[in-house]
C-alpha positions as CSV (number, residue, x, y, z in Angstrom):
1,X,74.2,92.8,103.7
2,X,71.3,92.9,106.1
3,X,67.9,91.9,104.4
4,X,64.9,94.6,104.8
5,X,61.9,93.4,105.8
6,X,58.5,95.3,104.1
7,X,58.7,98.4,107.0
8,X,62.9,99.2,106.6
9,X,62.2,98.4,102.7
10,X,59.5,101.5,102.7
11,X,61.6,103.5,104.3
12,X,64.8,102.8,102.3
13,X,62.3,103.5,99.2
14,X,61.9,107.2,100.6
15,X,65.4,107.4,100.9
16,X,66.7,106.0,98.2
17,X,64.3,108.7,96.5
18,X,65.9,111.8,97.9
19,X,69.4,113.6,96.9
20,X,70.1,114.6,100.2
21,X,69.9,113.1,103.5
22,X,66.6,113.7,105.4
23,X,65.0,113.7,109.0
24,X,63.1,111.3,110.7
25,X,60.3,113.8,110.9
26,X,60.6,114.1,106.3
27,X,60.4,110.1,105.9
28,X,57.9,110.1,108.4
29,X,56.0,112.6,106.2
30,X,56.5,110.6,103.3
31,X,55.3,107.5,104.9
32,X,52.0,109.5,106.3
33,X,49.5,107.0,104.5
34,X,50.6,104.0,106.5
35,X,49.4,106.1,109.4
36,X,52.8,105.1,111.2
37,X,53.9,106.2,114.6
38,X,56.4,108.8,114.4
39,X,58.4,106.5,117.2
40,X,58.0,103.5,115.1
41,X,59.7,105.0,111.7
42,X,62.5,106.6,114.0
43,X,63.2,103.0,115.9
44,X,63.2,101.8,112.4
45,X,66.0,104.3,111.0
46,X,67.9,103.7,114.0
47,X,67.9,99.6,113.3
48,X,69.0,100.5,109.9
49,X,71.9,102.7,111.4
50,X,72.4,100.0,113.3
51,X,72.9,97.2,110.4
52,X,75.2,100.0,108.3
53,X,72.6,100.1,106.1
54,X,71.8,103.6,106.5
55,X,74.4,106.6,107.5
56,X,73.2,109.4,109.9
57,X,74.5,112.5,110.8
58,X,73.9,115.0,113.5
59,X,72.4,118.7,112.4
60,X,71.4,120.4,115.4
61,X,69.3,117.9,117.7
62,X,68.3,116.0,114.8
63,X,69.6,113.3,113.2
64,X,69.2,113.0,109.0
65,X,69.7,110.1,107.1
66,X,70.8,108.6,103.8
67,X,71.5,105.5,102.2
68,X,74.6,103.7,102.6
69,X,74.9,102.3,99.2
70,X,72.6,102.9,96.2
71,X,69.3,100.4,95.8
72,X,71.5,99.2,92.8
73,X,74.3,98.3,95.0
74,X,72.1,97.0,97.4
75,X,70.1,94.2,95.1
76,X,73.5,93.2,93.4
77,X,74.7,92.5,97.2
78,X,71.9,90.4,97.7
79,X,72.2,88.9,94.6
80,X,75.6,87.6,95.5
81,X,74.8,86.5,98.8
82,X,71.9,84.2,97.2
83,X,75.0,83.1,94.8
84,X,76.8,81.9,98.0
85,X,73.7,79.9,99.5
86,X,74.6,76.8,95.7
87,X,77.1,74.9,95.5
88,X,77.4,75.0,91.8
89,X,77.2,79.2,91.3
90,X,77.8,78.4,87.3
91,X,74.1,76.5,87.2
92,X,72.6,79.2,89.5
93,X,73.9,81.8,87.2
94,X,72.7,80.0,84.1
95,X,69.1,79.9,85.7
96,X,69.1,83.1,86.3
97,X,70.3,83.9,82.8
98,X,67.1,82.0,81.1
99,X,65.1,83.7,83.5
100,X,65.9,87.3,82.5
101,X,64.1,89.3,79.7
102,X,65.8,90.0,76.3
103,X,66.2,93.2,77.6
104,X,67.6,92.5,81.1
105,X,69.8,89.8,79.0
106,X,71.4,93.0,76.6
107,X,71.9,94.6,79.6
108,X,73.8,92.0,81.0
109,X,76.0,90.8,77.8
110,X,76.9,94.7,76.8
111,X,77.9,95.1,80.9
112,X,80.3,91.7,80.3
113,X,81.4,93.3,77.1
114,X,82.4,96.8,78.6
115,X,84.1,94.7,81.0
116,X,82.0,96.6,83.7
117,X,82.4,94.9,87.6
């Protein structure tokens, strides 16, 4: 999974927002206090085409754009990449277990207990 730098993570952030897939010329919009290019956020939605991490689809002469996978999915992907990076995954996960709140470590045991993947 392709990490985002701060630019492709704004722009995943409007889509990741919206239901349906959107125009260059709609995240563009959304992104209007950053006082971006209009160029520069459609060179960015291509790259992320690009790196799968985005699908687009042609209407008309325009291209719209959603996510490929949910921000969820996404962080959980990363997540196990960084798992890959120790050679003892067990102790990695049992940092990250001490690190979580009580609530993030409910979370976590009832997801374990449903059995959930």
């Amino acid at each position: 999974m392709a990490r985002l730098g701060e630019l492709e993570r704004a722009v995943m952030n409007v889509l990741w927002a919206r239901q349906e897939p959107v125009s260059v010329r709609a995240v563009h919009a959304e992104l209007a206090d950053r006082g971006l290019a209009y160029t520069t956020v459609m060179t960015v939605l291509t790259r992320l085409a690009a790196k799968n991490v985005v699908r687009r689809e042609r209407q008309g002469r325009a291209w719209l754009y959603a996510p490929a996978a949910s921000r969820e999915e996404y962080v959980a992907e990363l997540m196990l990449e960084a798992l890959e990076l120790t050679g003892d995954r067990g102790s990695a996960l049992v940092r990250f277990a001490q690190s979580v709140s009580n609530d993030e470590a409910d979370a976590l045991r009832q997801a374990l207990e449903r059995g959930e993947t």
